[in-house]
N, C-alpha and C positions, 0 to 999 in steps of 0.2 A: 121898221119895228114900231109898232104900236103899244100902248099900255098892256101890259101882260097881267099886272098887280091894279088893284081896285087900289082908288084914294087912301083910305082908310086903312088899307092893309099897308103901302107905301110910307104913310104916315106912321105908324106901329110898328113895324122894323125899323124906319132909323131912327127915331126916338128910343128906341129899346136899345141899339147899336151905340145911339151917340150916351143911354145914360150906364151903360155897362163898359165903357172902355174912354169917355169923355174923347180930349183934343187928338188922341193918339187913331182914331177911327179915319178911313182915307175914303173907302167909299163901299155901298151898299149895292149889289144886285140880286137881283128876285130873276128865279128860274123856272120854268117846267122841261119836260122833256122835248116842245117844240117851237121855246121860245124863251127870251130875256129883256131884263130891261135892266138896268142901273138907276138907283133912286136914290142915289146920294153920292156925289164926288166934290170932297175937301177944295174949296174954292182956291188955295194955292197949286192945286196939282191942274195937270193940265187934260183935257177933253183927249181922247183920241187911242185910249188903252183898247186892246183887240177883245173887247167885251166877248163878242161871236165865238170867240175863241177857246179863251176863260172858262165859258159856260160849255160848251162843248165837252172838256176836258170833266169837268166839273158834272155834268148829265152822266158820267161812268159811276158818281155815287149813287145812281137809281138801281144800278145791277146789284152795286154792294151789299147794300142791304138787305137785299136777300139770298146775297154769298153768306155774310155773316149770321145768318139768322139763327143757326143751330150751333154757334160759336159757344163755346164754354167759358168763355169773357165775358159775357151780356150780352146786354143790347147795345149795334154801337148808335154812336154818341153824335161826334162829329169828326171833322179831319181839320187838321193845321199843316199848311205846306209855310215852309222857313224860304223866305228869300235874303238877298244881299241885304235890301233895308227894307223889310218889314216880313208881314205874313200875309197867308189866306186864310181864311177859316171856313169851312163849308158847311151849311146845316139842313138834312133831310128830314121833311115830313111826307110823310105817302107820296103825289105826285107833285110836289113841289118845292123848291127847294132856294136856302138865298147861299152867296159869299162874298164874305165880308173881305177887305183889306183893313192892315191896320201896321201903324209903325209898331216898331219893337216895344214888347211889355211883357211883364210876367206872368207865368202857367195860370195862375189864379184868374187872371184876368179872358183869358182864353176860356178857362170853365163858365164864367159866368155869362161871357159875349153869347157862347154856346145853346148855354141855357134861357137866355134872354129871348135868344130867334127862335131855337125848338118852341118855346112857349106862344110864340105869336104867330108860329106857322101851323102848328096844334089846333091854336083857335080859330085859325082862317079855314084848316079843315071841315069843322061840327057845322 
């Protein structure tokens, strides 16, 4: 697995990641539909989480998007999966996409993590 994400775009997600959810953030990956990379894991956790896997699972948000499109809810957003200790959060821009891990924290804090990567996966688009 090689760089999938540019310097700059690498650097703008987790800076974005770590200033929207601070110490509570565990680790950062950047997706497209036929590849990933992980660009930020919390120097206490440990190397060796099934990224390939993750992101696998995680590439089903490119169909969503356009399951949801004529949804009478909006547009969506993002998705948060609950684990034992902690979360996911997943964020889709056109063909690309990142998910975050993060220990437990509150809704608020989810919206804005959410918000934070939409806006720098946005810009990585133009």
């Amino acid at each position: 697995m090689g760089d999938v994400a540019s310097d700059d775009l690498a650097e703008q997600l987790t800076s974005s990641c770590r200033t929207s959810v601070g110490d509570e953030l565990r680790s950062v990956t950047y997706f497209t539909e036929a590849d990933e990379q992980q660009l930020y894991l919390r120097e206490d956790l440990e190397a060796g989480a099934d990224i390939v896997g993750f992101a696998d699972d995680e590439r089903l948000g490119f169909r969503t998007q356009t399951d949801y499109d004529t949804s009478e809810l909006g547009e969506y957003l993002f998705t948060v999966r609950a684990f034992e200790r902690g979360y996911l959060t997943r964020v889709i821009v056109g063909d690309h996409g990142a998910f975050v891990t993060t220990d437990e924290m509150g809704m608020g804090q989810f919206e804005e993590l959410a918000s934070a990567v939409r806006s720098v996966l946005a810009d990585a688009e133009s």
